[in-house]
C-alpha positions as a printed NumPy array, in Angstrom:
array([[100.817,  91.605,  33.565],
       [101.929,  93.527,  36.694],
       [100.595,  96.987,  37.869],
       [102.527,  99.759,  37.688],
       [103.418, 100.235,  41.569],
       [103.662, 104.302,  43.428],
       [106.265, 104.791,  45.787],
       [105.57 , 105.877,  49.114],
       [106.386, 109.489,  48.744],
       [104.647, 109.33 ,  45.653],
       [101.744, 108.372,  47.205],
       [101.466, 110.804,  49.816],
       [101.871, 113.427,  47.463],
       [ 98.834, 112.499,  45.933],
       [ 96.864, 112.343,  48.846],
       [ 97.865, 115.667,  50.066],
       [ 97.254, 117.156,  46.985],
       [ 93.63 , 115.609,  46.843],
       [ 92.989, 116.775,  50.102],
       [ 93.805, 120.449,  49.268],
       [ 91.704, 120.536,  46.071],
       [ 88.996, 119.175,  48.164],
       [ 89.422, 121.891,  51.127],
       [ 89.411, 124.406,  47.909],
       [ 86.039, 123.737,  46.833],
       [ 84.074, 122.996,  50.019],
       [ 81.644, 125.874,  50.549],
       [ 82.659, 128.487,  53.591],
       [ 81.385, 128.048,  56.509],
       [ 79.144, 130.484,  58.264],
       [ 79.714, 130.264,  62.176],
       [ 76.459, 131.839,  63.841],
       [ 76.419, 133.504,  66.909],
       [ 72.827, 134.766,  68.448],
       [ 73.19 , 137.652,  70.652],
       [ 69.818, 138.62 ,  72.453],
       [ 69.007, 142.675,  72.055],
       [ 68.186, 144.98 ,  75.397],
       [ 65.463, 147.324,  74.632],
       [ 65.553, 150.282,  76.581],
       [ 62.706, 152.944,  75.59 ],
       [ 62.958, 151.981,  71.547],
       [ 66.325, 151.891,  71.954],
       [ 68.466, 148.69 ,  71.396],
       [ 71.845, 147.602,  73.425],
       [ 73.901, 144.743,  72.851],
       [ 76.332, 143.009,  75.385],
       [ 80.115, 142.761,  74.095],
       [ 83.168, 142.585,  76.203],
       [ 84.946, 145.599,  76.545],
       [ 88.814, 145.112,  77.293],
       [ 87.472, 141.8  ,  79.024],
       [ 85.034, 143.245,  81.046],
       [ 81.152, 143.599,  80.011],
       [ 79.568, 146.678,  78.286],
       [ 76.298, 147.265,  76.824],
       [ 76.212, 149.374,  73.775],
       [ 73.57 , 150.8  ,  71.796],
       [ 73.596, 149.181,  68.67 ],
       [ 74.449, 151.637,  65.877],
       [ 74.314, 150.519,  62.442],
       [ 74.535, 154.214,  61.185],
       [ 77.764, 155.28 ,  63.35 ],
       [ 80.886, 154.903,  60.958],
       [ 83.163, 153.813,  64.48 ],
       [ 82.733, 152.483,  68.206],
       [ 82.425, 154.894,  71.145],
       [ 82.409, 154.774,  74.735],
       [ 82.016, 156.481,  77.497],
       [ 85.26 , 157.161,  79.672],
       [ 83.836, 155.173,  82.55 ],
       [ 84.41 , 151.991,  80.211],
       [ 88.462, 153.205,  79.66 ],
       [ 88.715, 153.718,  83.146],
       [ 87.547, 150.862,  84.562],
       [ 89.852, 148.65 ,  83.178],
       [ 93.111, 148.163,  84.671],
       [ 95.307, 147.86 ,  81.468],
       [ 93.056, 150.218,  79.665],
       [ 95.766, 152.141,  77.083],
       [ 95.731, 156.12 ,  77.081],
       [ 92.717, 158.459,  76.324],
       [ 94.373, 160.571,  73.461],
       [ 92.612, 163.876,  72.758],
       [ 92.284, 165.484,  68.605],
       [ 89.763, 163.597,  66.876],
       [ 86.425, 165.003,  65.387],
       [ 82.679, 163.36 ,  66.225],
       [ 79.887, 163.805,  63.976],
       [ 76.305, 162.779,  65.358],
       [ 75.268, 162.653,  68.982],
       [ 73.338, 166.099,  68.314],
       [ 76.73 , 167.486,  66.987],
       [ 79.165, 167.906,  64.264],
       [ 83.29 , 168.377,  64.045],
       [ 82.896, 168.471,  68.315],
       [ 86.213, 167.225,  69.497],
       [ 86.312, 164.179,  71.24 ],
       [ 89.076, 161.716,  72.469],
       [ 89.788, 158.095,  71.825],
       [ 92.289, 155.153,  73.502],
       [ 92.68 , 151.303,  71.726],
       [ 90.623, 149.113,  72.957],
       [ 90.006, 145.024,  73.028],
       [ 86.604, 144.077,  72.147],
       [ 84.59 , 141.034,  71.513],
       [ 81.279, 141.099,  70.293],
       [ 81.478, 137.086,  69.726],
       [ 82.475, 134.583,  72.404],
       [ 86.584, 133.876,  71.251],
       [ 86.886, 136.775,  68.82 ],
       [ 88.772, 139.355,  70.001],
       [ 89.599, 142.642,  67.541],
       [ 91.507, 145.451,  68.541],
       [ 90.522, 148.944,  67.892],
       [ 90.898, 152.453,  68.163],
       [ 87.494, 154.27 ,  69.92 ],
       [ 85.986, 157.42 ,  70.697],
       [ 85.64 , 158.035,  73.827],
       [ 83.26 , 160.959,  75.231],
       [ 79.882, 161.147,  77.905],
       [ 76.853, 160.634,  76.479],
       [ 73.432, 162.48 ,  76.241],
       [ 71.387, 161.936,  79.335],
       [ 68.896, 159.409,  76.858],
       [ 71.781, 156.827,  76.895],
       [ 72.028, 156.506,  80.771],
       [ 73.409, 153.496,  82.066],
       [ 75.007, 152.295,  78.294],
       [ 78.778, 152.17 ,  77.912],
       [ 78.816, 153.558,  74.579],
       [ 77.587, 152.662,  70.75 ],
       [ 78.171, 149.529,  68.781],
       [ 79.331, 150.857,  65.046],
       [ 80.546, 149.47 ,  61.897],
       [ 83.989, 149.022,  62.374],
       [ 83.117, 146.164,  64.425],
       [ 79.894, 145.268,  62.982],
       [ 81.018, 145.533,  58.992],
       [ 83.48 , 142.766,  60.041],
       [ 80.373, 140.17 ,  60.032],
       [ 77.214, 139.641,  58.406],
       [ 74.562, 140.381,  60.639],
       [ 70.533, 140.512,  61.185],
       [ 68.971, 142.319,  63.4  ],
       [ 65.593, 140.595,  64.69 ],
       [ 63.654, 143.497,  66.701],
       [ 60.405, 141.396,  67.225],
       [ 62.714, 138.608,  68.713],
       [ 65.219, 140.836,  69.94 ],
       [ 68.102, 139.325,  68.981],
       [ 71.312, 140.305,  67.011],
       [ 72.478, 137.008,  64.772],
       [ 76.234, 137.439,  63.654],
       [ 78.145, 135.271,  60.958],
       [ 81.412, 134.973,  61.099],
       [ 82.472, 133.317,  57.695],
       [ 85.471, 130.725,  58.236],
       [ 87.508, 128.182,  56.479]])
């Protein structure tokens, strides 16, 4: 008695089709980035890149969006508009106007986001930071925050 035989393209099929049902039901991977924490009087920075050039932010895990100074716009030399007309609660105010511009940041090596920032001077406290680190960057990962180490560990989850 003779097997039945597959064809070639029949064959292939099959394969590919086994090897998407098996990429379907592996578990996601969790790429882990650790980012060590600067600790300046209680307070806790984090270094990102700031339209490609470095910035160290307060990390923020109560601000709702990313802000920085206009010494971090500036600097860069295809840094997009400051546009004025948006509203700031916090920083020891409420409703204060403030401006903002788009900016490229990476708080991971290799992952770049674009976003719109405020952008306004900081209290005198803050001296020498670029700005705050808030959740429209950081609700993108999964994150823990190690203050006795002093590191931030980020997950970026990935297929």
């Amino acid at each position: 008695m003779r097997a039945p035989s597959c064809s070639t393209p029949d064959m292939w099929s099959h394969a590919a089709l086994l090897v998407l049902l098996a990429f379907a039901f592996l578990p996601q991977i969790n790429a882990q980035t650790v980012l060590p924490l600067v600790e300046k009087n209680g307070i806790f920075f984090v270094s990102v890149q700031i339209n490609e050039r470095p910035a160290l932010l307060l990390l923020d895990t109560g601000a709702r969006n990313t802000v920085v100074t206009p010494d971090i716009i500036n600097r860069s030399i295809d840094a997009a508009p400051i546009h004025t007309g948006a509203k700031l609660s916090g920083l020891g105010g409420s409703n204060s106007a403030i401006a903002e511009s788009r900016v490229r940041v990476e708080l991971i090596p290799h992952d770049v986001m674009y976003l719109h920032v405020g952008v306004t001077k900081f209290p005198d406290y803050m001296k020498g930071a670029g700005g705050l680190l808030g959740n429209d960057v950081l609700g993108r990962f999964r994150i823990m925050i190690d203050y006795k180490a002093r590191t931030l560990t980020v997950w970026k989850d990935v297929h």
